[in-house]
N, C-alpha and C positions, 0 to 999 in steps of 0.2 A: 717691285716687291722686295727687292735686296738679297740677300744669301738667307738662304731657307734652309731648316735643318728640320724635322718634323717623323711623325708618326706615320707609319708606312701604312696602306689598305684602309684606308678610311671608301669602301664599294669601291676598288680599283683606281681612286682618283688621285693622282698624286699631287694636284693645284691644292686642293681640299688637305691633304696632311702636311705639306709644306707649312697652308696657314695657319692651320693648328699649332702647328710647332713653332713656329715663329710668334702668334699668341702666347702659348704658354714661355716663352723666354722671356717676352716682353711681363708680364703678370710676374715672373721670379725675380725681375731684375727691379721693378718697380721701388719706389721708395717709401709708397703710400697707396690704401685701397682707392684716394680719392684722385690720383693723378691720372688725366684724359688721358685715352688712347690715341698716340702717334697717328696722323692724318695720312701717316703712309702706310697704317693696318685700316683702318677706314676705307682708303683707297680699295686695297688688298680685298677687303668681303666687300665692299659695294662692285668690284669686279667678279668675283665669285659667285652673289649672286642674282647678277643677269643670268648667266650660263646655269644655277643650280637651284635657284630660290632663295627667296627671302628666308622665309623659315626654318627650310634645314640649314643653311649658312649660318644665321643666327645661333641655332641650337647648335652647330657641333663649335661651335667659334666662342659660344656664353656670351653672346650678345643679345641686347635689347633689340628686338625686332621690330618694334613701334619706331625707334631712335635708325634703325640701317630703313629703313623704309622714307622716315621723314628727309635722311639725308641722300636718297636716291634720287628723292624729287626732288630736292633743290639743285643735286646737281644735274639735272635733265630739264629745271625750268618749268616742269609741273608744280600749282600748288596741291600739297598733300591733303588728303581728303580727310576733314572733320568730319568727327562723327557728332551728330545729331542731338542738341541737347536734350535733358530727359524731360516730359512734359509736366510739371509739377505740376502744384495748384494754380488753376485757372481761373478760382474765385473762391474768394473770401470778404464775407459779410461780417462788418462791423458794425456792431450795433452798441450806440453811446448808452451809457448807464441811465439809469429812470431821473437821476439826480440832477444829470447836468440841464443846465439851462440855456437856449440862445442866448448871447449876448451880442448877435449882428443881426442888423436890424434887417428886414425883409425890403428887398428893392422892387418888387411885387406884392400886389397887395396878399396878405394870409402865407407869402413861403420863399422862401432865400434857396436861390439852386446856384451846385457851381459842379465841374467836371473838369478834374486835377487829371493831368499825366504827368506820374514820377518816374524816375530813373535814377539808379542810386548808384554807387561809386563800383559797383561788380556786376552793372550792365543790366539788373532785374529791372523790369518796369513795371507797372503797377499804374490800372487809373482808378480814381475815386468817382464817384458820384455821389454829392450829399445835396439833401434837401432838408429844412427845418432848420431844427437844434442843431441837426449831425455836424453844420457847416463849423458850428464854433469851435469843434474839437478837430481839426484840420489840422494846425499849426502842431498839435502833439502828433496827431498822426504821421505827417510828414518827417516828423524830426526822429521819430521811432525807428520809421521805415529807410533813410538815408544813414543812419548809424547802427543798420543791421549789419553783421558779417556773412 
């Protein structure tokens, strides 16, 4: 951890005001709000807290707790646990205007069926199923759905 100068009585601990104070020296001395924190303060609260928590570590130290947790796990060789992504829409019904017309031809007699799985460049999938007219507006479809953000 190096020479430590820090805030006395942070609950009797003096590991805990050491790195306080060794933070805030590091934070005054800095050049810019956007220069990473020294992997030898990183060190310092990922040692801290095993012994104290995540949480309050984080909080009396002004770190990111999501960031000292992901870097706990990697260095302990767990991966960090994702949370869950959130369930959006599970269907959406597209229904082509009264106007458009097939223009592909039925490879059964009376009706053209196909069943699309998309997946677009930020991992959403999406499958189609058209039958009729619907089939000919596919091509728009797809190109909509692959250059959404």
């Amino acid at each position: 951890m190096g020479v430590m100068t820090g805030v006395s009585g942070v609950d009797g601990d003096d590991e805990l005001s050491l790195a306080i104070g060794e933070f805030d020296q590091w934070r005054a001395r800095r050049l810019s709000k956007r220069e990473p924190i020294p992997a030898r303060l990183w060190e310092c609260a990922m040692s801290l807290s095993t012994r104290h928590g995540v949480g309050r570590v984080a909080r009396l130290l002004h770190l990111n707790g999501g960031d000292l947790k992901r870097r706990l796990a990697l260095a302990s060789g767990v991966q960090p646990k994702r949370r869950a992504k959130s369930k959006a829409v599970q269907f959406v019904e597209v229904v082509a205007h009264p106007t458009v017309r097939a223009q592909v031809a039925p490879t059964e007699p009376g009706r053209a069926e196909c069943v699309v799985d998309l997946v677009n460049a930020r991992g959403l999938k999406m499958r189609v199923k058209l039958s009729g007219s619907g089939v000919s507006g596919l091509p728009a479809l797809c190109k909509v759905f692959w250059s959404a953000r």
